[in-house]
C-alpha positions in Angstrom: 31.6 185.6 157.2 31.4 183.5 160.4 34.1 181.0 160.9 31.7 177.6 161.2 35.3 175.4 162.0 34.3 175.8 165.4 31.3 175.0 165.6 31.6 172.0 167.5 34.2 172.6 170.5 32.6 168.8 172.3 33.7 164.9 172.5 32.6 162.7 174.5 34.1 159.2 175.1 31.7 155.7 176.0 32.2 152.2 176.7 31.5 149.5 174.0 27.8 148.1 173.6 29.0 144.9 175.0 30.7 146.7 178.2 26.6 147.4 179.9 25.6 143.5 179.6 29.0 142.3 181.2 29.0 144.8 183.9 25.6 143.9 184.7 26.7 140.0 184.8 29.3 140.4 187.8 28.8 140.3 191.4 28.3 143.2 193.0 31.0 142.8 195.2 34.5 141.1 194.5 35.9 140.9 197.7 39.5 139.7 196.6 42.3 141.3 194.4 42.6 138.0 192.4 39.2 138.2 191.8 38.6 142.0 190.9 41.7 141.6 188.6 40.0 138.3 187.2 37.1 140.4 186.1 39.4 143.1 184.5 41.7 141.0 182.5 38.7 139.4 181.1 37.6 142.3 179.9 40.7 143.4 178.3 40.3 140.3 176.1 37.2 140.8 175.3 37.8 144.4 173.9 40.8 143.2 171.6 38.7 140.1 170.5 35.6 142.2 169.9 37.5 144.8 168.2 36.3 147.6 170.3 39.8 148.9 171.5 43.4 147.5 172.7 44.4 145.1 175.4 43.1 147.5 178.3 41.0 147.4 180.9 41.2 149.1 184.8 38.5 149.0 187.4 37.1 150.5 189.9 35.9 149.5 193.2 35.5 150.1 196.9 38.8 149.4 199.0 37.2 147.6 201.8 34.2 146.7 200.6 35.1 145.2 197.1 32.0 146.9 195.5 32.2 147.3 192.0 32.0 150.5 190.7 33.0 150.4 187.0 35.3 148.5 184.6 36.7 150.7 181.9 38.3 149.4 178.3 41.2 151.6 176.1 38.8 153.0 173.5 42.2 154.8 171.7 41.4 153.9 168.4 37.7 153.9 168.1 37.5 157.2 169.0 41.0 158.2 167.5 41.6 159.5 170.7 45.6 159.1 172.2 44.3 159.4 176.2 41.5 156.9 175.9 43.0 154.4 177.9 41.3 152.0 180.3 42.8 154.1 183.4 40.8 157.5 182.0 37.8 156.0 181.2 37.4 153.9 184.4 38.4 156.7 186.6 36.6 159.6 184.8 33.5 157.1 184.6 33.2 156.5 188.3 33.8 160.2 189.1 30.7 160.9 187.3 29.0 158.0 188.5 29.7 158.9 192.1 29.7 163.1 191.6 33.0 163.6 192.9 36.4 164.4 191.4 38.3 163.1 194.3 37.7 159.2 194.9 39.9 159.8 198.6 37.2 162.6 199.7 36.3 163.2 203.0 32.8 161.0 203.3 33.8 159.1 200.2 34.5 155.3 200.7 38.3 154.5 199.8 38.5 153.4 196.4 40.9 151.6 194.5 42.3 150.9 191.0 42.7 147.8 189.5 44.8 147.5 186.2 46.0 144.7 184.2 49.8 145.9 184.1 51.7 149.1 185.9 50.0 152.5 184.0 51.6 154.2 181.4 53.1 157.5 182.1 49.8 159.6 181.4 47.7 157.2 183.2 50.6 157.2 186.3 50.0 161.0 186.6 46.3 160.4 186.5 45.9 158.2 188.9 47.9 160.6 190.8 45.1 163.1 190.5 42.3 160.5 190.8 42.2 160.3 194.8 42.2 156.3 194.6 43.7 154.9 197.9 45.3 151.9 196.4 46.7 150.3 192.7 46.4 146.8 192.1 48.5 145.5 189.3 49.1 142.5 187.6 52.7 143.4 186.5 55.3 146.0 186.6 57.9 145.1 184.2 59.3 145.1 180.9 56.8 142.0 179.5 53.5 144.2 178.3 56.2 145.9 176.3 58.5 143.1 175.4 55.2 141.3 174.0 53.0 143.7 172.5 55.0 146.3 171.1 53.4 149.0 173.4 55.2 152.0 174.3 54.5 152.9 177.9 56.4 156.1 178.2 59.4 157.8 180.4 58.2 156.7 183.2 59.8 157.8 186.5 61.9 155.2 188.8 60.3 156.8 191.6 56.8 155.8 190.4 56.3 154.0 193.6 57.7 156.9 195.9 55.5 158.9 194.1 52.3 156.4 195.2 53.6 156.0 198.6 53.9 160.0 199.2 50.1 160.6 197.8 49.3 157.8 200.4 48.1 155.0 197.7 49.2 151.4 198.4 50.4 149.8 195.6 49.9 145.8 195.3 51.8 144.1 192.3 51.8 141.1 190.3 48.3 139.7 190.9 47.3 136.7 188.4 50.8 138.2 186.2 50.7 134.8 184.5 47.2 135.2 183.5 47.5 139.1 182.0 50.6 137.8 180.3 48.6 135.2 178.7 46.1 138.0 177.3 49.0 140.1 175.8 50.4 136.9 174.0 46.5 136.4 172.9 46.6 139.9 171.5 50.0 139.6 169.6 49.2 136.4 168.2 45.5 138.0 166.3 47.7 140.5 165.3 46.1 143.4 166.4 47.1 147.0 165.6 49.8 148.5 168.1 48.9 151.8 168.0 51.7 153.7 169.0 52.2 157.2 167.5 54.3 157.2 164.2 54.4 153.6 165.3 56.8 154.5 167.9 59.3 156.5 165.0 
């Protein structure tokens, strides 16, 4: 008798319904950090207070140009998938979108990351991989973890030798009081921390 367990060897991972209609309500260009981080701590809120995923979110965009590509949310527990963070699904999003595994290619406009705190260890390694030419982050210490609850994994000391060597510029602390704001909005609702074992 066939096994029928494996039947199913696919997942897929999407954005929230509301993600399409507030994508489709920014400029098409944000031509400033501040800005481009603006759009992606909004919607980090607006996945924790639509209860669509945690505090999250990373974009997307052209270096120079300050197109926007795509802003991507943590869809971890809707999909009860551990990597679903915002840094995957904005990255593996505009991959598809633009048809090209490395966002640093030869012919390929420079792109760049933006992400309401320093990654986590996974998303560190992706972003690695990703071919981005520069991070943009609100913060890089202890207060997404200090607040929330969140465990951000061993990450190395030399996370920003690592950047440099790969040839991706790192800018930090852009609108930090603002992203800070959004984590003390998401540990005041109460939301879920969704650690694994709850961080036992």
């Amino acid at each position: 008798m066939k096994n029928s367990t494996f039947s199913d060897l696919s997942f897929s991972l999407d954005m929230p319904e509301w993600a399409a209609d507030a994508l489709g309500a920014l400029p098409s260009h944000l031509p400033t950090p501040e800005a481009r981080m603006a759009a992606v701590i909004e919607f980090s809120r607006q996945n924790f207070l639509r209860n669509t995923g945690g505090p999250f979110a990373a974009g997307v965009f052209e270096r120079d140009s300050g197109r926007l590509v795509v802003i991507g949310v943590n869809r971890v527990m809707p999909f009860n998938c551990s990597s679903a963070h915002a840094e995957i699904m904005a990255l593996s999003l505009a991959q598809k979108m633009l048809g090209t595994y490395d966002l640093g290619a030869e012919g390929v406009p420079a792109h760049e990351l933006v992400v309401n705190w320093r990654p986590c260890a996974m998303c560190l390694g992706a972003v690695l991989w990703s071919g981005v030419r520069s991070l943009v982050i609100a913060g890089s210490g202890p207060e997404l973890e200090d607040i929330t609850g969140f465990d951000e994994g061993p990450v190395s000391e030399q996370w920003r030798t690592e950047l440099e060597r790969r040839g991706i510029s790192l800018t930090d602390n852009v609108l930090k009081n603002e992203a800070i704001a959004a984590y003390r909005e998401f540990t005041a609702l109460q939301k879920t921390v969704y650690n694994a074992r709850q961080g036992k």
